[in-house]
DSSP file (Angstrom, degrees, kcal/mol; ACC not computed):
  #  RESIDUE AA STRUCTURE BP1 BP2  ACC     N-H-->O    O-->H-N    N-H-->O    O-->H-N    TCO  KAPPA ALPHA  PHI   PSI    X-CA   Y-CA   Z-CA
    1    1 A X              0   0    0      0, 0.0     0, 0.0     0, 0.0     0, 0.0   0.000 360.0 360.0 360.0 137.3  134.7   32.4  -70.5
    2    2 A X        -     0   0    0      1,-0.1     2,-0.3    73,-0.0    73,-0.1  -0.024 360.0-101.6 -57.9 175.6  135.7   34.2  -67.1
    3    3 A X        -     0   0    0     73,-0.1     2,-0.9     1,-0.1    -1,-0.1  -0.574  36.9 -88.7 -99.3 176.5  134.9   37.7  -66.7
    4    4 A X        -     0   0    0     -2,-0.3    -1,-0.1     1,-0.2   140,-0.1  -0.680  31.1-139.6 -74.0 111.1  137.0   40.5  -67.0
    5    5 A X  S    S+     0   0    0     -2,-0.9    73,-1.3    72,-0.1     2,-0.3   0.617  87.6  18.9 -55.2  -7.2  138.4   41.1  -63.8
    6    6 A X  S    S+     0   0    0     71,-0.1     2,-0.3   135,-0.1    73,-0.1  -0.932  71.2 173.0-155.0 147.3  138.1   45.2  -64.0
    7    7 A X        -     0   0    0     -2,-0.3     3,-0.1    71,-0.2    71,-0.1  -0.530  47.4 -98.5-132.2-163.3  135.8   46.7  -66.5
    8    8 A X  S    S+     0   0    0     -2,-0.3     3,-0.2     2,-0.1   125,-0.1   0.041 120.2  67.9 -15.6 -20.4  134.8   50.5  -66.9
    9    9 A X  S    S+     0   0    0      1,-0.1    -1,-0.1   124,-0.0    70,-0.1   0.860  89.5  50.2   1.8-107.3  132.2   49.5  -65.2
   10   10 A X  S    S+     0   0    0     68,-0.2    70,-3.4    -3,-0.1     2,-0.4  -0.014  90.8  86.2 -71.7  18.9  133.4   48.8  -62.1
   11   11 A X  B     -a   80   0A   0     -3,-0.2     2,-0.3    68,-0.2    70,-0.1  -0.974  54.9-161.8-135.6 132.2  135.3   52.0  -61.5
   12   12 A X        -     0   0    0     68,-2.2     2,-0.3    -2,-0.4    70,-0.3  -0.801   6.8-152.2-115.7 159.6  133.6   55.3  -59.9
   13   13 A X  S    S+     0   0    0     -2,-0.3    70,-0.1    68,-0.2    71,-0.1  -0.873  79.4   7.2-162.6 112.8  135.4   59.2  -60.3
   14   14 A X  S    S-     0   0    0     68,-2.1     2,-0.3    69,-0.4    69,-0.2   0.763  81.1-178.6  69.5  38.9  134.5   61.4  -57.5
   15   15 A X  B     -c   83   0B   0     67,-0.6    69,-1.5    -3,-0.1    70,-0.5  -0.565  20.4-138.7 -76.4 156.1  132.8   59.4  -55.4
   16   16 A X        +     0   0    0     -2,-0.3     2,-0.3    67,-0.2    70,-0.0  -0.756  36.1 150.9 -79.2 129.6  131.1   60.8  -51.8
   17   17 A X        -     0   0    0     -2,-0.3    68,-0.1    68,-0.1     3,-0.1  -0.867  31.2-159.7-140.1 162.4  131.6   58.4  -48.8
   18   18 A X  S    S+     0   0    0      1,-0.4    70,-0.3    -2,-0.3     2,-0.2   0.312  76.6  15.7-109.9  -7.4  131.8   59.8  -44.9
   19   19 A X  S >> S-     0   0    0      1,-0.1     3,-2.3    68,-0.1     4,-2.0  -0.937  75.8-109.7-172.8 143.5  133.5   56.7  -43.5
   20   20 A X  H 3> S+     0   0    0     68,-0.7     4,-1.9     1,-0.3     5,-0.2   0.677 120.9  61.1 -41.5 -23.8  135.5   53.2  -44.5
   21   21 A X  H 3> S+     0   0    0      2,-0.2     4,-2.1     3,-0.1    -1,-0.3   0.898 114.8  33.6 -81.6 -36.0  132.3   51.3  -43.4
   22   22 A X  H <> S+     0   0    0     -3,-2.3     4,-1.8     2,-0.2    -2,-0.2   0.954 115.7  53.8 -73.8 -43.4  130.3   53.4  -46.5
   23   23 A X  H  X S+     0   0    0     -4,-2.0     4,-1.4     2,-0.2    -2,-0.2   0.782 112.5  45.2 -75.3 -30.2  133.4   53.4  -48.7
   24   24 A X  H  X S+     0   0    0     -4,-1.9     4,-1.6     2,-0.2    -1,-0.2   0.704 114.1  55.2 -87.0 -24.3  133.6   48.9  -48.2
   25   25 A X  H  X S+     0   0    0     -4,-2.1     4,-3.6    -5,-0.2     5,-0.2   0.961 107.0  40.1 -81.6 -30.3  129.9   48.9  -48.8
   26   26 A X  H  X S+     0   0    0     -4,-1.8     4,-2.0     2,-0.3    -2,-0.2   0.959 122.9  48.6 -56.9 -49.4  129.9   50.8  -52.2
   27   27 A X  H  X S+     0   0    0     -4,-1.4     4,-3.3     1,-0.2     5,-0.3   0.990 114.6  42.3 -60.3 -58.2  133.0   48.5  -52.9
   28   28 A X  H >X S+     0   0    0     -4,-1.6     4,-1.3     1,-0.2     3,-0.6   0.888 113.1  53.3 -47.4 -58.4  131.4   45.4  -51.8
   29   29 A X  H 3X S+     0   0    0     -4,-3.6     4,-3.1     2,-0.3     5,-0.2   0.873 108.4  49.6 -68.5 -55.2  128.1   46.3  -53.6
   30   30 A X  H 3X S+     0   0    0     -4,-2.0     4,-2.7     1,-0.3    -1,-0.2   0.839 113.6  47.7 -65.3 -46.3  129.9   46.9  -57.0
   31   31 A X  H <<>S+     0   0    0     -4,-3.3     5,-1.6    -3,-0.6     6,-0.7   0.980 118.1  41.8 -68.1 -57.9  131.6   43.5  -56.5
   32   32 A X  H ><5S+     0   0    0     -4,-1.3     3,-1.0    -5,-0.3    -2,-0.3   0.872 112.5  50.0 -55.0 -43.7  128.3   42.1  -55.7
   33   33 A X  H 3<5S+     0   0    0     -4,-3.1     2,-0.6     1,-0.2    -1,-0.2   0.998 110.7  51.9 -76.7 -58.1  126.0   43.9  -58.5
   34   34 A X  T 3<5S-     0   0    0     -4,-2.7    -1,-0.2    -5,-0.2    -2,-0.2   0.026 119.5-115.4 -99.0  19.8  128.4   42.9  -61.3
   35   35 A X  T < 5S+     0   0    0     -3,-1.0    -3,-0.2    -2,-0.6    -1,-0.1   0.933  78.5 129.1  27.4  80.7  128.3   39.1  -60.0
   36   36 A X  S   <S+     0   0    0     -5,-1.6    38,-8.1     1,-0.2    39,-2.4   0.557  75.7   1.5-107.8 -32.0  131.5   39.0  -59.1
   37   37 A X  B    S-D   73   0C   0     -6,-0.7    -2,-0.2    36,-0.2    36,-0.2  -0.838  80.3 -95.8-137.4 173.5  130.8   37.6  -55.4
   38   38 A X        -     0   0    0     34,-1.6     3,-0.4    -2,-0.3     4,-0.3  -0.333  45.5 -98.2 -74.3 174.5  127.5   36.5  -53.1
   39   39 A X  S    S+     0   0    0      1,-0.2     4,-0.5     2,-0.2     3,-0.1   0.553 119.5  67.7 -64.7 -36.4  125.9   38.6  -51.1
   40   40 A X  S >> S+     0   0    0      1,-0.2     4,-1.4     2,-0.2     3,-0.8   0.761  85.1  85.1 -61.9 -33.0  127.8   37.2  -47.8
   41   41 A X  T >4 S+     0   0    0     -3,-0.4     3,-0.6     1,-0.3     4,-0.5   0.937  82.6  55.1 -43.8 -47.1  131.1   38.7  -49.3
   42   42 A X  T >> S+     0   0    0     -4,-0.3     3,-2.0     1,-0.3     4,-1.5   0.856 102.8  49.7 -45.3 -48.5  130.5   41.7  -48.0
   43   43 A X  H X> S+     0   0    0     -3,-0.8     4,-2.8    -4,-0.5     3,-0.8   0.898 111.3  51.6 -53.3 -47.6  130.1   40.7  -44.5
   44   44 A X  H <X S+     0   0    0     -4,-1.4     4,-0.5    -3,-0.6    -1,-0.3   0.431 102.9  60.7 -74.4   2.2  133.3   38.9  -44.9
   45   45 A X  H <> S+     0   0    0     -3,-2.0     4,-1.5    -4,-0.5    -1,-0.2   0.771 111.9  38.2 -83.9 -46.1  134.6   42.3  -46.3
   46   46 A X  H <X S+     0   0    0     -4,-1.5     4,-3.8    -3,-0.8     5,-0.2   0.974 112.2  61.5 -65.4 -65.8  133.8   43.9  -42.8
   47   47 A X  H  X S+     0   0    0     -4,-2.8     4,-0.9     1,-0.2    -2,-0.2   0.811 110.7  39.4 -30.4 -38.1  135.0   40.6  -41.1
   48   48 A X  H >X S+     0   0    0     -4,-0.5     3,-1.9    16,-0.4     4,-1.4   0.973 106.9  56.9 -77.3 -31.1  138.4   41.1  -42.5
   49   49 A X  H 3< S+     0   0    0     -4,-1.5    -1,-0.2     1,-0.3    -2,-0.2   0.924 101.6  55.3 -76.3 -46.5  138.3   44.4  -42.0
   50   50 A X  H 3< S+     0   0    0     -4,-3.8    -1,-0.3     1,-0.2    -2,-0.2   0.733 113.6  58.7 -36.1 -35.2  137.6   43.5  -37.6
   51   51 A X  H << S-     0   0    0     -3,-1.9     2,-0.3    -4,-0.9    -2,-0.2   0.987 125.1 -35.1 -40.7 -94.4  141.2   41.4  -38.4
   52   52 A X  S  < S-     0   0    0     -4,-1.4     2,-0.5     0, 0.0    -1,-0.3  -0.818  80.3 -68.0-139.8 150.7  143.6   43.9  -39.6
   53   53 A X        -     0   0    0     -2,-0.3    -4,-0.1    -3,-0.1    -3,-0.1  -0.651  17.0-157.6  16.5  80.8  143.5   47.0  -41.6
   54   54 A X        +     0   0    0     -2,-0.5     8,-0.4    10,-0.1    -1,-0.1   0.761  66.3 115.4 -84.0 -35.9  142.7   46.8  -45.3
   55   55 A X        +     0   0    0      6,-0.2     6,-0.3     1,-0.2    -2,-0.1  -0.095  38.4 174.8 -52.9 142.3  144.8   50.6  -45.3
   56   56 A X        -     0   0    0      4,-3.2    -1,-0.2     1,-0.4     5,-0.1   0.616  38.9 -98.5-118.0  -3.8  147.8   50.1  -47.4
   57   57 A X  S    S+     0   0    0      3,-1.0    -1,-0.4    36,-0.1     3,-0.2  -0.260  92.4  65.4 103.1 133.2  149.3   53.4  -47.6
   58   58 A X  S    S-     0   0    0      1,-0.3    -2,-0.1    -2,-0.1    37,-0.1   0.890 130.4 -55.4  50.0  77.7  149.7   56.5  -49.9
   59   59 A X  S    S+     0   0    0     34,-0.4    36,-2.0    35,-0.1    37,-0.7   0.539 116.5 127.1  37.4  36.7  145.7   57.3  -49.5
   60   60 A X        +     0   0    0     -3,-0.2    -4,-3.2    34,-0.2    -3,-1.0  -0.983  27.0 157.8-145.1 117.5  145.4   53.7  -50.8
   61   61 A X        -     0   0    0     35,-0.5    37,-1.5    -2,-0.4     2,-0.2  -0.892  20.3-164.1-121.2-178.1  143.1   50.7  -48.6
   62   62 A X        -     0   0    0     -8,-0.4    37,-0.2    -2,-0.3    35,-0.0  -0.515  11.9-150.6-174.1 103.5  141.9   47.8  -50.8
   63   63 A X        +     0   0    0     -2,-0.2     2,-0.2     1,-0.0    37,-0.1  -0.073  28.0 161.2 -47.4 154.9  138.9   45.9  -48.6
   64   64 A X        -     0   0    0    -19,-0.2   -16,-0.4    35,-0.2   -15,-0.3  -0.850  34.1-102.0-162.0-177.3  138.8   42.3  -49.4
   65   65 A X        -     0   0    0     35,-0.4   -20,-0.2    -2,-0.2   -23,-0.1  -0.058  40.5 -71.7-102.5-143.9  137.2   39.5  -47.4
   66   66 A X    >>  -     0   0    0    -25,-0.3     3,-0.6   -22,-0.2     4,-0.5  -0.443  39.9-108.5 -90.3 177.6  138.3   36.8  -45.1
   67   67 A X  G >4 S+     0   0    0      1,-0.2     3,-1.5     2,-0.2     4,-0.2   0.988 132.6  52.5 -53.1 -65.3  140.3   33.3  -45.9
   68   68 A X  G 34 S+     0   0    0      1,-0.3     4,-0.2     2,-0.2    -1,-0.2   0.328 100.1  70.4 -68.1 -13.8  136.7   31.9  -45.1
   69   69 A X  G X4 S+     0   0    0     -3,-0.6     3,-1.8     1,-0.2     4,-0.3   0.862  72.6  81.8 -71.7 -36.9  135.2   34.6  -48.0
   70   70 A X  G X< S+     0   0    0     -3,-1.5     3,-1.0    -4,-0.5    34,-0.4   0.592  80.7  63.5 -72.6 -22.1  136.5   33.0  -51.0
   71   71 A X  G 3  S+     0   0    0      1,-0.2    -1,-0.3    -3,-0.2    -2,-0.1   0.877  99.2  56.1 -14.1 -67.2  133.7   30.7  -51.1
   72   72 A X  G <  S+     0   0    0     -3,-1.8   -34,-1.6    -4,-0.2     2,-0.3   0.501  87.7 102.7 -27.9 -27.4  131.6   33.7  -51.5
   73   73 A X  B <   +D   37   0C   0     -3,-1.0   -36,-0.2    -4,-0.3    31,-0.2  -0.650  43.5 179.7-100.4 137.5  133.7   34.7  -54.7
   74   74 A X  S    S-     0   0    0    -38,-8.1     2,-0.3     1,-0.7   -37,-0.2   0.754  71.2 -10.8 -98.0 -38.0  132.1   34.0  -58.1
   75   75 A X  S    S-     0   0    0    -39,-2.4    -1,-0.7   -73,-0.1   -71,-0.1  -0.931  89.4 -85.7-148.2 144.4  134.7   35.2  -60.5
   76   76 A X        +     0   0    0     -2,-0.3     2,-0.2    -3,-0.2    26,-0.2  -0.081  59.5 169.0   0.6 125.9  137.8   37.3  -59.8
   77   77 A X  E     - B   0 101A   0     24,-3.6    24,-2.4   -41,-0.0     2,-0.4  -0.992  29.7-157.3-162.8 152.0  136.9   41.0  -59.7
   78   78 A X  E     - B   0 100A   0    -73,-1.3     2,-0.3    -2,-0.2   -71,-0.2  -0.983  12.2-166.6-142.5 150.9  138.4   44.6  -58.6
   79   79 A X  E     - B   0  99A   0     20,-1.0    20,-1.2    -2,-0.4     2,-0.3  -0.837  11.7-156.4-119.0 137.7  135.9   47.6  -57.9
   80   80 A X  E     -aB  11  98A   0    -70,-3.4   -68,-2.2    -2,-0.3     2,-0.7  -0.892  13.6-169.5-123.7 113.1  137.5   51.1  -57.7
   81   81 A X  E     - B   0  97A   0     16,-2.3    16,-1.7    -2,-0.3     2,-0.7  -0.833   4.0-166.0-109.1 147.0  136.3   54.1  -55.9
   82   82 A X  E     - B   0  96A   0     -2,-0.7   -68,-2.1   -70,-0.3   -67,-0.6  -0.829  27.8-146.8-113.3  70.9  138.2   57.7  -56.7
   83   83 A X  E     -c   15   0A   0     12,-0.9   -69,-0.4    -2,-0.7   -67,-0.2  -0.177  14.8-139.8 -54.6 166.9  136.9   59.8  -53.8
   84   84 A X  E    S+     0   0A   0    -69,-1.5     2,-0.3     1,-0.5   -68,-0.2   0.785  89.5   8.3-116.1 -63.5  136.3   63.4  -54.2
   85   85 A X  E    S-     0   0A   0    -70,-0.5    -1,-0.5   -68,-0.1     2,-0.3  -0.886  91.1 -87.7-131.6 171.4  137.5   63.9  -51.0
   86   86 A X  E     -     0   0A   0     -2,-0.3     9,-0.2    -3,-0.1     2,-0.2  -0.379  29.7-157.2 -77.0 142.0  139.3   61.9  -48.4
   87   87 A X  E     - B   0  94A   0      7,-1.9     7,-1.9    -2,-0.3     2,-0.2  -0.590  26.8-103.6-109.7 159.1  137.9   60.0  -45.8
   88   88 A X  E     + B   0  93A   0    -70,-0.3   -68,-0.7     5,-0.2     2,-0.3  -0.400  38.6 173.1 -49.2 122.8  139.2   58.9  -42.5
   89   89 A X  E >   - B   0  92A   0      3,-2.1     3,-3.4    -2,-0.2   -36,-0.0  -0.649  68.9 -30.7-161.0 113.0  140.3   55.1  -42.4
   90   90 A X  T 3  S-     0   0    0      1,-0.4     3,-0.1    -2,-0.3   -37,-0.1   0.812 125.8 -48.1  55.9  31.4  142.3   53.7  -38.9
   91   91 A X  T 3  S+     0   0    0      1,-0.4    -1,-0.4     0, 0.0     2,-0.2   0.287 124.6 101.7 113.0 -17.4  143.7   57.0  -38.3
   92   92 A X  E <  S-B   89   0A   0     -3,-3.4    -3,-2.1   -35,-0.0    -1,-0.4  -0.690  71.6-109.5-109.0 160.9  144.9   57.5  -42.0
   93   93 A X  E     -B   88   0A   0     -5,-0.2   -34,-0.4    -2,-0.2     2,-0.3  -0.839  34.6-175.0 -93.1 124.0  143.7   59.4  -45.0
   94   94 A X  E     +B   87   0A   0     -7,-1.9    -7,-1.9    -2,-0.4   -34,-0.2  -0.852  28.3 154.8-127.8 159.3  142.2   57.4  -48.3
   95   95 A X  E     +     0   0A   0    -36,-2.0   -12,-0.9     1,-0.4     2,-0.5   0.019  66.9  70.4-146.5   1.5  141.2   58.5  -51.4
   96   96 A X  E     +B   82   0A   0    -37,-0.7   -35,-0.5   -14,-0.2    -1,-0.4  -0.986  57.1 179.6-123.2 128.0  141.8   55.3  -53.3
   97   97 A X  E     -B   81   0A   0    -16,-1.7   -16,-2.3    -2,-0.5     2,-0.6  -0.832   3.1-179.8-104.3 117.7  139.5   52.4  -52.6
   98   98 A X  E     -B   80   0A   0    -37,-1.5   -18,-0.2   -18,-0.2     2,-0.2  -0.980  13.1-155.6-150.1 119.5  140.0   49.5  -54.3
   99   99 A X  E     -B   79   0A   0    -20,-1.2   -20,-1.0    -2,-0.6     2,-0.4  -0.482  17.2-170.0 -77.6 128.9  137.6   46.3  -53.7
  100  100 A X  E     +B   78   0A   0     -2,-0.2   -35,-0.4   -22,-0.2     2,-0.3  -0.988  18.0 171.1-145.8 135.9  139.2   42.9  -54.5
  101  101 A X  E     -B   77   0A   0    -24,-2.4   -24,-3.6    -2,-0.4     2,-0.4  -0.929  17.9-176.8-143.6 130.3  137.5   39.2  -54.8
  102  102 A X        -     0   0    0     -2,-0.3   -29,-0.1   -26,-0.2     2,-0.1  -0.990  24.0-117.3-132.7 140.7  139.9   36.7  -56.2
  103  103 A X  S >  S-     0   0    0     -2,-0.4     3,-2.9     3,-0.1     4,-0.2  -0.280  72.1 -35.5 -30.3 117.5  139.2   33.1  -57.0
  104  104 A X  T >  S-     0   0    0    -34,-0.4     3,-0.8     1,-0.2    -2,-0.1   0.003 132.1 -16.9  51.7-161.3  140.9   30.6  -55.3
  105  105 A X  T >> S+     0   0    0      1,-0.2     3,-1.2     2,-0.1     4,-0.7   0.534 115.0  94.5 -68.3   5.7  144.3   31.7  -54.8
  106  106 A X  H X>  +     0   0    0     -3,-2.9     4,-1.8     1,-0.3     3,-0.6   0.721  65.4  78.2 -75.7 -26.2  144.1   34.7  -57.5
  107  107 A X  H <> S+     0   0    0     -3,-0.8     4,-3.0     2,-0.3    -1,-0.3   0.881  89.9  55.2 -69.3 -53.5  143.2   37.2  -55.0
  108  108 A X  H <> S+     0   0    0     -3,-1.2     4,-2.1     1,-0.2     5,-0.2   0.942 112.0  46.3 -62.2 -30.7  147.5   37.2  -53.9
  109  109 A X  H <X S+     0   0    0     -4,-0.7     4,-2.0    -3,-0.6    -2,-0.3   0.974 113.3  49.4 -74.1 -42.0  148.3   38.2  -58.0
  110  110 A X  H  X S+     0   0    0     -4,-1.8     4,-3.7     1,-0.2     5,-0.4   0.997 114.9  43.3 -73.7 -59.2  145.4   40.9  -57.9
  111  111 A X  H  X S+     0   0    0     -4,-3.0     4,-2.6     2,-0.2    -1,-0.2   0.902 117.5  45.2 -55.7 -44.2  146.9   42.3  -54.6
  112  112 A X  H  X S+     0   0    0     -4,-2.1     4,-2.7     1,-0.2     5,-0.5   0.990 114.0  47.0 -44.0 -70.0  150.8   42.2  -55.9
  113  113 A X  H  X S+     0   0    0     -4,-2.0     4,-2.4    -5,-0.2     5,-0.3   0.915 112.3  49.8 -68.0 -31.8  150.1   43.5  -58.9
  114  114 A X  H  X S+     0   0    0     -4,-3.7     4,-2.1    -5,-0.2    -1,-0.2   0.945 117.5  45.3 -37.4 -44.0  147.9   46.4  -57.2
  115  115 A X  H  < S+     0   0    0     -4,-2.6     4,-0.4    -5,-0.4    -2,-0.2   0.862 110.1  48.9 -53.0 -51.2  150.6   47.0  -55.1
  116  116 A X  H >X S+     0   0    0     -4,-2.7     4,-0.7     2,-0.2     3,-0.6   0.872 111.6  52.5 -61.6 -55.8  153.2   46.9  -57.7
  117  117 A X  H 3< S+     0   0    0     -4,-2.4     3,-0.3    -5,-0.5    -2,-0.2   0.902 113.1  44.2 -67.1 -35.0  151.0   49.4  -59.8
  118  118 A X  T 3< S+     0   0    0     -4,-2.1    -1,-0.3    -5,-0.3    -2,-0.2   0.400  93.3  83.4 -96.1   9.9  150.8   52.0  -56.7
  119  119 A X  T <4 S+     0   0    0     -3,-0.6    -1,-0.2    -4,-0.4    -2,-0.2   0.754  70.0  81.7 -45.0 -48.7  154.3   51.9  -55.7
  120  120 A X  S  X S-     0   0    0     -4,-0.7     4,-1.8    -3,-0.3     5,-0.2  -0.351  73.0-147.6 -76.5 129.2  155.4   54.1  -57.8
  121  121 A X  H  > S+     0   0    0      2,-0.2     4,-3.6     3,-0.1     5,-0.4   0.943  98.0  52.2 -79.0 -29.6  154.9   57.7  -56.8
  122  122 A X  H  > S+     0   0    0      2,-0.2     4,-1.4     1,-0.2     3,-0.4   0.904 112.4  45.5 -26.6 -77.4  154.4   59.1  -60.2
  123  123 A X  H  > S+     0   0    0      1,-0.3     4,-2.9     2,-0.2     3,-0.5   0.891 112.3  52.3 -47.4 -51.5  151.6   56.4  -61.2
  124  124 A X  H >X S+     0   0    0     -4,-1.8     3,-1.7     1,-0.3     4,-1.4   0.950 110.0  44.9 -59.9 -55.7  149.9   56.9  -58.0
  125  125 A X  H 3X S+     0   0    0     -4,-3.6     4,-1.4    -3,-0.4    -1,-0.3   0.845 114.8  52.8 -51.0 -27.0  149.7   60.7  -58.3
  126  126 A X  H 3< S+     0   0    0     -4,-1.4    -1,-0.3    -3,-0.5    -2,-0.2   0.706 111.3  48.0 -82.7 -25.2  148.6   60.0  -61.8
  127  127 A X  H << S+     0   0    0     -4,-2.9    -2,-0.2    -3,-1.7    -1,-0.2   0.816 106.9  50.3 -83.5 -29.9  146.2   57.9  -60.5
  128  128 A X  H  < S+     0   0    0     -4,-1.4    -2,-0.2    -5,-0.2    -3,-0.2   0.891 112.3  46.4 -68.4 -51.5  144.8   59.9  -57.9
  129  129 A X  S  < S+     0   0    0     -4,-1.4     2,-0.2    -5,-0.4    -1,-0.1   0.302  81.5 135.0 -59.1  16.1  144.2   62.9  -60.2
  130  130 A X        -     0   0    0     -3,-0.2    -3,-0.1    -2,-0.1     3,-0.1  -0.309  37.8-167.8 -67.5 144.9  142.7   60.7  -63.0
  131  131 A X        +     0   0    0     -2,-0.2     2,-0.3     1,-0.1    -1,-0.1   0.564  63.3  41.0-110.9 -15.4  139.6   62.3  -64.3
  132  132 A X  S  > S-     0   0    0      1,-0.1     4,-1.2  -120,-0.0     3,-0.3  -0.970  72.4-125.7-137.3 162.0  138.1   59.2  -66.5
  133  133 A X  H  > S+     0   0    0     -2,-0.3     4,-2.1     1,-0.2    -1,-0.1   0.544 114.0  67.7 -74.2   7.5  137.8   55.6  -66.0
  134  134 A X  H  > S+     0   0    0      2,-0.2     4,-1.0     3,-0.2    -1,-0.2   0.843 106.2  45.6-102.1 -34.6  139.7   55.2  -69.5
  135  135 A X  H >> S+     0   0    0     -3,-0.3     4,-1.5     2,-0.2     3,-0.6   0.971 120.7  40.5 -70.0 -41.2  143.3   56.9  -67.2
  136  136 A X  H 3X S+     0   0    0     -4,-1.2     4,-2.1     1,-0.4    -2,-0.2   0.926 115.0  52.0 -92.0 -44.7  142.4   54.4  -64.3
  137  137 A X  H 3X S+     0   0    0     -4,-2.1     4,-0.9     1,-0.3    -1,-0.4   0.814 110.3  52.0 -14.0 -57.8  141.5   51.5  -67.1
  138  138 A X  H << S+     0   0    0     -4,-1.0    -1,-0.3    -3,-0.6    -2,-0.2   0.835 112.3  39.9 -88.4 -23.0  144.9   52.2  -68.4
  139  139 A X  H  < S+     0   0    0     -4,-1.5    -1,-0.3     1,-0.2    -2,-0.2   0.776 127.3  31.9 -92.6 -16.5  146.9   51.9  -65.1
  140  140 A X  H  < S+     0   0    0     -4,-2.1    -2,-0.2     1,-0.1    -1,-0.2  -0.044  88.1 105.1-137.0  43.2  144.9   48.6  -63.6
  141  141 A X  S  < S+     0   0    0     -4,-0.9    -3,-0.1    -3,-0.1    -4,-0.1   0.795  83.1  43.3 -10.7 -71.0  144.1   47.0  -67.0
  142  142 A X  S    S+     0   0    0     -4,-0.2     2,-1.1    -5,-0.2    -1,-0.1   0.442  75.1 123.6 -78.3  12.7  146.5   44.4  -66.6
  143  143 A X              0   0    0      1,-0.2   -33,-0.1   -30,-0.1   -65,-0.1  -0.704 360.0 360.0 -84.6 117.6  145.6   43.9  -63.1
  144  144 A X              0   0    0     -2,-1.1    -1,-0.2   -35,-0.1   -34,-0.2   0.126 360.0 360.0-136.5 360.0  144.8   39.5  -63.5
C-alpha cells in the first residue's frame, strides 16, 4: 500500500529558519526522513530552485525538485513548515513552506490542489494562524 501522502508527521508549527536555502532543507529533510524521496532529491530541490522561483504568493513557496528529480521520488509526499516568523524568499515574504515529491506525474494534482486550497483568502489566513497540525491536517488532508 502507498503511503499517505501528508501525515501529522510531516507538518511543523512555528518553525525557525533564517533563509529559503534553510527553510528547502528542513522541507527536503522531512521528505527525505519519512522515505518519501532519496537523498539526491534535495539537490534537485535547490536545482529547481537555480530554475525559477518555488515563491507562489500570499507568504506561500512550495520547493519541489527538477523534471530530472522524480527519479529520486519514492512515494508521493508533502512536508509543511508553519514559520514563526517570516523569512525572506526572491524578494518576497513566506511563512508557508510546503515541500512536494510526487510520483510520476502526481506531483501536477499535489500542486493544483495546494493551489486550489490556498486561493482562498479565508483558508489561507486560517491556515497561517493554525496552531496544531490537526487545523493544517484538516485543510491539506485531501491533498492526493
Amino acid at each position: 500500500m502507498a503511503k499517505q501522502v501528508l501525515t501529522e508527521e510531516n507538518i511543523i508549527i512555528g518553525e525557525n529558519v533564517s533563509s529559503k536555502e534553510e527553510a528547502i532543507k528542513r522541507v527536503g529533510g522531512l521528505l527525505k526522513d519519512h522515505g518519501y524521496v532519496n537523498d539526491e532529491y534535495v539537490n534537485k530541490m535547490f536545482e529547481r530552485e537555480e530554475v525559477t522561483s518555488t515563491y507562489m504568493g500570499n507568504f506561500l513557496a512550495i520547493p519541489h525538485g527538477t523534471e530530472e528529480g522524480k527519479k529520486e521520488v519514492l512515494e508521493s509526499g508533502i512536508t509543511i513548515l508553519l514559520l514563526e516568523e517570516p523569512i525572506e524568499w526572491d524578494g518576497n515574504e513566506v511563512k508557508l513552506v510546503i515541500g512536494i515529491a510526487g510520483k510520476g506525474d502526481e506531483h501536477l494534482n499535489i500542486l493544483s490542489n495546494i493551489a486550489i486550497t490556498c486561493s482562498e483568502e479565508d483558508t489561507l489566513q486560517e491556515i497561517l494562524s493554525a496552531t496544531t497540525k490537526e487545523e493544517l491536517m484538516n485543510h491539506f488532508g485531501e491533498v492526493q
